[in-house]
C-alpha positions as YAML, in Angstrom:
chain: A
units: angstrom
residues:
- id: 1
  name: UNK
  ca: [112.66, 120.18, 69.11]
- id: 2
  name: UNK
  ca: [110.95, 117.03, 69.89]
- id: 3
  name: UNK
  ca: [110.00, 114.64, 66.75]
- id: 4
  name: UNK
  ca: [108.10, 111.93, 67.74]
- id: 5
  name: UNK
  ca: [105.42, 112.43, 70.92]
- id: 6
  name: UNK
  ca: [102.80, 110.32, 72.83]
- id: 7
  name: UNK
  ca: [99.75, 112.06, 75.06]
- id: 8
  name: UNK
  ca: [98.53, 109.63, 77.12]
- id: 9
  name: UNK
  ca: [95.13, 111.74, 77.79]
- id: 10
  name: UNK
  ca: [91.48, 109.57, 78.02]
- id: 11
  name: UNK
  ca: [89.37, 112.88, 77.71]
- id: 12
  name: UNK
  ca: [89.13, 113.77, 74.06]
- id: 13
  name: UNK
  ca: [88.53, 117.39, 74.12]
- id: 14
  name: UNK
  ca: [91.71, 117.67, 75.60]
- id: 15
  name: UNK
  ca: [93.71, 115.54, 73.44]
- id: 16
  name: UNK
  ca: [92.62, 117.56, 70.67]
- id: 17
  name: UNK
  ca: [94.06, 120.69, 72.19]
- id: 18
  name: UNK
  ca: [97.61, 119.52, 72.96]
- id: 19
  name: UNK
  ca: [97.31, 117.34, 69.68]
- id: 20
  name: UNK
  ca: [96.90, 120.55, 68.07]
- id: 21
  name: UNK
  ca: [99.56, 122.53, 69.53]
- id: 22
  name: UNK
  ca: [102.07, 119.74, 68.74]
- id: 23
  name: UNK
  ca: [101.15, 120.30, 65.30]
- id: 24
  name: UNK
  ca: [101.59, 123.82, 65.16]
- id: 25
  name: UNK
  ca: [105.31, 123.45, 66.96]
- id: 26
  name: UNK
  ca: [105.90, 121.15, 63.98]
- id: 27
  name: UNK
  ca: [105.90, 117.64, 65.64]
- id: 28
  name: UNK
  ca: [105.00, 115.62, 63.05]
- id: 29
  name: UNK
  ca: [104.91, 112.33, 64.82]
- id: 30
  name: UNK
  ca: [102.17, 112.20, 67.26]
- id: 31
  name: UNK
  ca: [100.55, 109.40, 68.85]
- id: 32
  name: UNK
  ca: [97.46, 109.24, 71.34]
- id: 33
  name: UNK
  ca: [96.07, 107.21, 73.85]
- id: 34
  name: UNK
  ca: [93.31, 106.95, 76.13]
- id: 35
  name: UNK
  ca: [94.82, 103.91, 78.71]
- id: 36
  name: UNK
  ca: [97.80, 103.52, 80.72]
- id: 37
  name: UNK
  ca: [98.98, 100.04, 79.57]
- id: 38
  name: UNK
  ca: [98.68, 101.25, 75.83]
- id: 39
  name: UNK
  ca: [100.88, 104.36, 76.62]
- id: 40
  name: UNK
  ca: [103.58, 101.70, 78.03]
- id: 41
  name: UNK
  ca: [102.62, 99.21, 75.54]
- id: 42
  name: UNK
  ca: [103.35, 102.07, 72.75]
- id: 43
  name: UNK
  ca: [106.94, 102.83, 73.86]
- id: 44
  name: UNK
  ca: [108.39, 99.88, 74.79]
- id: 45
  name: UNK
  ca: [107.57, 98.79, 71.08]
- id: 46
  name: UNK
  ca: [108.71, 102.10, 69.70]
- id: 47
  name: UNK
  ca: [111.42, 101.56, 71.37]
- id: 48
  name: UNK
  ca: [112.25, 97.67, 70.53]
- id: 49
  name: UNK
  ca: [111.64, 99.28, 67.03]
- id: 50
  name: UNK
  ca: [114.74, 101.39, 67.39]
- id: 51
  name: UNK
  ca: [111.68, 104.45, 66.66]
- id: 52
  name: UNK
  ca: [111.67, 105.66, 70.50]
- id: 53
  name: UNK
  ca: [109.42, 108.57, 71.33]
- id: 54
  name: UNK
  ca: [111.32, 111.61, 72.42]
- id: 55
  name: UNK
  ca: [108.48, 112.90, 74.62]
- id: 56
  name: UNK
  ca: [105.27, 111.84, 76.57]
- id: 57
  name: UNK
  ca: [102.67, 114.36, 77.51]
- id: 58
  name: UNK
  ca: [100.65, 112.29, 80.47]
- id: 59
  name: UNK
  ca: [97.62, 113.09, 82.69]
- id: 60
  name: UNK
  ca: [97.14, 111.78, 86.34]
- id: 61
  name: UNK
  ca: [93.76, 110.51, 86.55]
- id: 62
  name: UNK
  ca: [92.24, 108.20, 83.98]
- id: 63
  name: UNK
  ca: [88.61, 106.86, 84.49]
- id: 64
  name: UNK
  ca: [88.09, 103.65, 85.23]
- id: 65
  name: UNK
  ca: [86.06, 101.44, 82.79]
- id: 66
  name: UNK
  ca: [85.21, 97.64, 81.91]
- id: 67
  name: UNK
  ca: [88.51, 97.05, 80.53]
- id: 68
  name: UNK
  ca: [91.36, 95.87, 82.97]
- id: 69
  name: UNK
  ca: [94.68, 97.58, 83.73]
- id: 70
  name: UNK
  ca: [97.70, 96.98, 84.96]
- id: 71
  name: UNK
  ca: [98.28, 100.66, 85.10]
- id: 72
  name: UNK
  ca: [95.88, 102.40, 86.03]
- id: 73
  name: UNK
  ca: [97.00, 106.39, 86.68]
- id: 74
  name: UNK
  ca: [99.01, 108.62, 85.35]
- id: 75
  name: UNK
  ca: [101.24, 108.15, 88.59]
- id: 76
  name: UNK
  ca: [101.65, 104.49, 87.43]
- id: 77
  name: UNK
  ca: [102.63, 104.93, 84.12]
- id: 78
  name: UNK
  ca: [105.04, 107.41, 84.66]
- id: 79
  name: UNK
  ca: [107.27, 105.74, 87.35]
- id: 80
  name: UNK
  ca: [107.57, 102.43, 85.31]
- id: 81
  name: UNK
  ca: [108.16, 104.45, 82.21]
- id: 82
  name: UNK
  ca: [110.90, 106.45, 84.20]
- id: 83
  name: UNK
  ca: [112.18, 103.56, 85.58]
- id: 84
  name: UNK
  ca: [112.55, 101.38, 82.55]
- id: 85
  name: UNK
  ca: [113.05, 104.46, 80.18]
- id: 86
  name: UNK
  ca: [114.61, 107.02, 82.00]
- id: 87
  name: UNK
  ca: [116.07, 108.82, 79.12]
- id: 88
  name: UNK
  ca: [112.43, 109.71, 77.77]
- id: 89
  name: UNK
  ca: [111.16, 113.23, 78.73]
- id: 90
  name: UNK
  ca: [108.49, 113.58, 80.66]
- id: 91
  name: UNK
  ca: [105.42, 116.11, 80.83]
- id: 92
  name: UNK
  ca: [102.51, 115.31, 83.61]
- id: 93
  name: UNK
  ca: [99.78, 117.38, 82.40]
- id: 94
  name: UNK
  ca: [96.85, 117.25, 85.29]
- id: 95
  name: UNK
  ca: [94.28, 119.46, 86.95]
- id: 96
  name: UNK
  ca: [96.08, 118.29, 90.62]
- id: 97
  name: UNK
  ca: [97.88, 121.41, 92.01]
- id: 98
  name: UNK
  ca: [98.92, 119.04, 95.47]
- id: 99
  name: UNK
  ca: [102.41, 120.73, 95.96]
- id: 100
  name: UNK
  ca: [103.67, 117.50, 97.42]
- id: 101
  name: UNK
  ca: [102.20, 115.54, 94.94]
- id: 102
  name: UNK
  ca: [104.26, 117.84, 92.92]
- id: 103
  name: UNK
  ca: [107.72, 116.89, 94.58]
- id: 104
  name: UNK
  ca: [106.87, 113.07, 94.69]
- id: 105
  name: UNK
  ca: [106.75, 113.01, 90.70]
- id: 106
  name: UNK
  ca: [109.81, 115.30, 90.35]
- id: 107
  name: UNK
  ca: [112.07, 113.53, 93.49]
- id: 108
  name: UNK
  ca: [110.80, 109.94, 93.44]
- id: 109
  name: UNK
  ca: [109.54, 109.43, 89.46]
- id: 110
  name: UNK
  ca: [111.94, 112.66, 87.45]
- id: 111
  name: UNK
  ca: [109.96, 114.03, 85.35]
- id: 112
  name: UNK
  ca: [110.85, 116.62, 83.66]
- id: 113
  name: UNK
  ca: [108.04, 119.33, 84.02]
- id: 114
  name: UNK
  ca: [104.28, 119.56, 85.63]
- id: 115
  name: UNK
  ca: [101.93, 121.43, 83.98]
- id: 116
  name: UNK
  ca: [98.55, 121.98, 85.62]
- id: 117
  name: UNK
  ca: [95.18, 122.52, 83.33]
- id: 118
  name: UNK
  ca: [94.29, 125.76, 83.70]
- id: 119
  name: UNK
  ca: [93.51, 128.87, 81.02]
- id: 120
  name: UNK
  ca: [96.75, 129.46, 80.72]
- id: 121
  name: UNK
  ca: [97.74, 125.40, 80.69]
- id: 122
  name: UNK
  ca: [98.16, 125.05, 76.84]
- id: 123
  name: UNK
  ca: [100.54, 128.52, 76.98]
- id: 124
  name: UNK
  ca: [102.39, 126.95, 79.71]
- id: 125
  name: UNK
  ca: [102.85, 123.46, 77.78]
- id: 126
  name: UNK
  ca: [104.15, 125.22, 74.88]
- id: 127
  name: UNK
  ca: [107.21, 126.46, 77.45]
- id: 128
  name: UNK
  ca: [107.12, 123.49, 79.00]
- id: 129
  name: UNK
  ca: [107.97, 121.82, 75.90]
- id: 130
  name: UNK
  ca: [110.36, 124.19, 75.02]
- id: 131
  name: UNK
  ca: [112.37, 124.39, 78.17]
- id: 132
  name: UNK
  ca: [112.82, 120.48, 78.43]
- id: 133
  name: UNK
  ca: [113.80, 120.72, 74.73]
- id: 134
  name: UNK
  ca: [116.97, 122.60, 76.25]
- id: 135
  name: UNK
  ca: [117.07, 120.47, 78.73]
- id: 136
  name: UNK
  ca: [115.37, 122.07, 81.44]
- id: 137
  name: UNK
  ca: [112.80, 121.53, 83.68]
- id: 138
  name: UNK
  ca: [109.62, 123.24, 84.29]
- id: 139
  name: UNK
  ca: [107.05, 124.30, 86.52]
- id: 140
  name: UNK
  ca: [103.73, 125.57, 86.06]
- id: 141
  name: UNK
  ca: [103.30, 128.73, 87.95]
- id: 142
  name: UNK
  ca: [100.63, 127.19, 89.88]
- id: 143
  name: UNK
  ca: [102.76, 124.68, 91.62]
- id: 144
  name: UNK
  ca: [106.27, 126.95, 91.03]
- id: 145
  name: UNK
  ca: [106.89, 127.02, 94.86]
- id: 146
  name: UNK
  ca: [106.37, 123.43, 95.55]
- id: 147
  name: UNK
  ca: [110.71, 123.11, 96.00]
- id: 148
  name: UNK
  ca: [109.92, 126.08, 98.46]
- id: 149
  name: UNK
  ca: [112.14, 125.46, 101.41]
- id: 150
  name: UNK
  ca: [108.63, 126.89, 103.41]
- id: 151
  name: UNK
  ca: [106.69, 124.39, 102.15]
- id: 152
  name: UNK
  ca: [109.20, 121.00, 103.48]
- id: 153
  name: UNK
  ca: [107.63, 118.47, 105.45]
- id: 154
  name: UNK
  ca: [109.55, 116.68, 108.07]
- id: 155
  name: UNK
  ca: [108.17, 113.15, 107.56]
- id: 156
  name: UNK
  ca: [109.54, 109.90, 107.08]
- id: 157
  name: UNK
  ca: [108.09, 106.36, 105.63]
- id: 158
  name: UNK
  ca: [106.95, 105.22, 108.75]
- id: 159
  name: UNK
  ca: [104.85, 108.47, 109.14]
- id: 160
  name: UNK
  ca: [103.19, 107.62, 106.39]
- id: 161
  name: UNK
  ca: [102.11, 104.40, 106.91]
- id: 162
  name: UNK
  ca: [101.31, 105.51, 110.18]
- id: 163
  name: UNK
  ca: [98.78, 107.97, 108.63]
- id: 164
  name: UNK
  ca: [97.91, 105.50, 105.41]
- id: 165
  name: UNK
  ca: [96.45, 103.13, 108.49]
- id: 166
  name: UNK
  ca: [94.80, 106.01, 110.30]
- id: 167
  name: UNK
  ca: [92.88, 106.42, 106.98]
- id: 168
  name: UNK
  ca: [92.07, 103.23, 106.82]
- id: 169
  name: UNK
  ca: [90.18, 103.41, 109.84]
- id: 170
  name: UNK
  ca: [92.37, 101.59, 112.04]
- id: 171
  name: UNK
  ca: [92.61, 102.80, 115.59]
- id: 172
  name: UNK
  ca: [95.64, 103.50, 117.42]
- id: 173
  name: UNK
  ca: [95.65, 100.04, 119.02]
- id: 174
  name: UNK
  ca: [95.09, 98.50, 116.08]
- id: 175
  name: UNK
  ca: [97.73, 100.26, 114.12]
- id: 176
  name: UNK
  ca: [100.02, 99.09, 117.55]
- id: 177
  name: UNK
  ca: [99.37, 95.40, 117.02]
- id: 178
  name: UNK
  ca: [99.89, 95.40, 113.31]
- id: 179
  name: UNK
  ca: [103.37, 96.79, 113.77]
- id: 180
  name: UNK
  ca: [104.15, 94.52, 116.27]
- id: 181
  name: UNK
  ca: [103.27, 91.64, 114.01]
- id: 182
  name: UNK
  ca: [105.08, 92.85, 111.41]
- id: 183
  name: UNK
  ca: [108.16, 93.58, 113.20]
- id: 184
  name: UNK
  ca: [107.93, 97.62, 112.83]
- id: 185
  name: UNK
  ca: [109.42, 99.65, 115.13]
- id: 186
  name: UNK
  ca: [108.51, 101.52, 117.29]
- id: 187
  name: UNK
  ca: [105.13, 99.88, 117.75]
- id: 188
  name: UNK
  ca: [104.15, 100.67, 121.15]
- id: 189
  name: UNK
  ca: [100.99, 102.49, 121.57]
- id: 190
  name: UNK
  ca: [102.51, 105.22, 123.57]
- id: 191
  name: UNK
  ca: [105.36, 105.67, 120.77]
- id: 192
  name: UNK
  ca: [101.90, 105.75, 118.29]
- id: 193
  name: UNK
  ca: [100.44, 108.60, 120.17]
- id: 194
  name: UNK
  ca: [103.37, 110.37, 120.26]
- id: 195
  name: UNK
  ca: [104.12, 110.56, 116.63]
- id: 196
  name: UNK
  ca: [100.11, 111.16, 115.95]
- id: 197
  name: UNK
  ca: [99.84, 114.08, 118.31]
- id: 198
  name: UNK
  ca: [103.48, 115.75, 116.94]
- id: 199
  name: UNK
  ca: [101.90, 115.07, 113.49]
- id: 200
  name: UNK
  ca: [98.75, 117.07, 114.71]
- id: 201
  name: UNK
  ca: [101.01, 119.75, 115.38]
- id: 202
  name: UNK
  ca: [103.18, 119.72, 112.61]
- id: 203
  name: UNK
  ca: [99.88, 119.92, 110.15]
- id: 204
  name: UNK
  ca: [98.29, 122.44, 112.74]
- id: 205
  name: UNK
  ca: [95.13, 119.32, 112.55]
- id: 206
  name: UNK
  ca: [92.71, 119.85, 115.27]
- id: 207
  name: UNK
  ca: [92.05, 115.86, 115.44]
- id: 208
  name: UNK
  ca: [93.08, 112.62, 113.84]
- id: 209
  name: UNK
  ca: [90.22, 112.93, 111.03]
- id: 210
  name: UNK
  ca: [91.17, 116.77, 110.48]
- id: 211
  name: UNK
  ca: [95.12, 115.25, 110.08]
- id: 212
  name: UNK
  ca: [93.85, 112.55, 107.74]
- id: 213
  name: UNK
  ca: [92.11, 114.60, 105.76]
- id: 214
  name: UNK
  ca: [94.95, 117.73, 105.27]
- id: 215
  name: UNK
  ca: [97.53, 115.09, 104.49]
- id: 216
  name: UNK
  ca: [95.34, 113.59, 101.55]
- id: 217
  name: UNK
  ca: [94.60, 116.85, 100.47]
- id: 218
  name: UNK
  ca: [98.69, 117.59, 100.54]
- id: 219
  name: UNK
  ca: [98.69, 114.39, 98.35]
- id: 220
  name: UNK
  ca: [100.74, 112.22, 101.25]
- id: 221
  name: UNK
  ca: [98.65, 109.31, 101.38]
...
């Protein structure tokens, strides 16, 4: 079992909870935090210490307040943590249920389980904790079908920046001379329509704002 844990968690209530459960799993080092930078700040000291945390239990979404970050979500925090750390286990612990937000912070970030709030969230943390103690991974069963082979997208980098422009408000012609500018092929605006309109399909979207809006919701852009 895990000895020394961080939640990175600004709503109190809830830092209570999992602070609690720690306890009662017998995790007698446990630190908390209500910012980003003070998670990171916490275990890159811990770990210039030679006292490394074994675990971090992290939430997505932190409110913004007077005080300046330079990290300022959960999403943040874990890829440079993963990145500089990546031997440190991992637990996002959110409300978001986006199953390709899901797969972006297991693929792209590895963490090493996603657990969503929910009335069963603090049972489901307990497992969670106890299957990456084994070295697992887990799943809550709210998101346990986001590897589904029935839920992969077909859709590359340039789709969405494509889309992240769209939501932007750019038009198509718009879009067109930026990617020209920048050198990004293809740019035409025919090649733009193209890709918008098999998009459309692919997302069954009945317009550009309808597409726009389903891929935020899927956590794309």
């Amino acid at each position: 079992m895990f000895k020394k844990v961080l939640i990175a968690e600004d709503m109190e209530d809830i830092n209570k909870g999992v602070f609690s459960l720690l306890t009662e799993l017998g995790i007698s080092q446990i630190d908390q935090v209500q910012y980003c930078d003070d998670a990171y700040l916490k275990v890159k000291r811990a770990n210039l210490d030679g006292e490394s945390f074994d675990l971090v239990i992290s939430d997505l979404s932190f409110k913004v307040d007077h005080r300046s970050q330079t990290y300022t979500s959960g999403h943040s925090l874990v890829e440079k943590l993963k990145t500089e750390f990546p031997e440190l286990k991992v637990i996002v612990y959110s409300v978001e249920d986006r199953l390709q937000a899901v797969r972006t912070l297991f693929n792209q970030h590895h963490i090493d389980a996603y657990v969503c709030k929910s009335r069963d969230g603090l049972k489901n943390l307990t497992q969670a904790i106890n299957e990456i103690a084994e070295g697992n991974t887990f799943l809550s069963p709210e998101v346990a079908n986001a590897f589904s082979s029935e839920n992969e997208l077909e859709i590359d980098d340039y789709d969405i920046s494509l889309l992240d422009h769209l939501s932007k408000g750019l038009s198509q012609d718009e879009i067109s001379a930026l990617y020209r500018k920048e050198n990004i092929s293809p740019a035409s605006l025919s090649s733009i329509e193209k890709r918008l309109n098999k998009l459309r399909i692919q997302f069954n979207a009945n317009n550009a704002i309808h597409l726009v809006a389903i891929v935020k919701d899927l956590g794309l852009i």
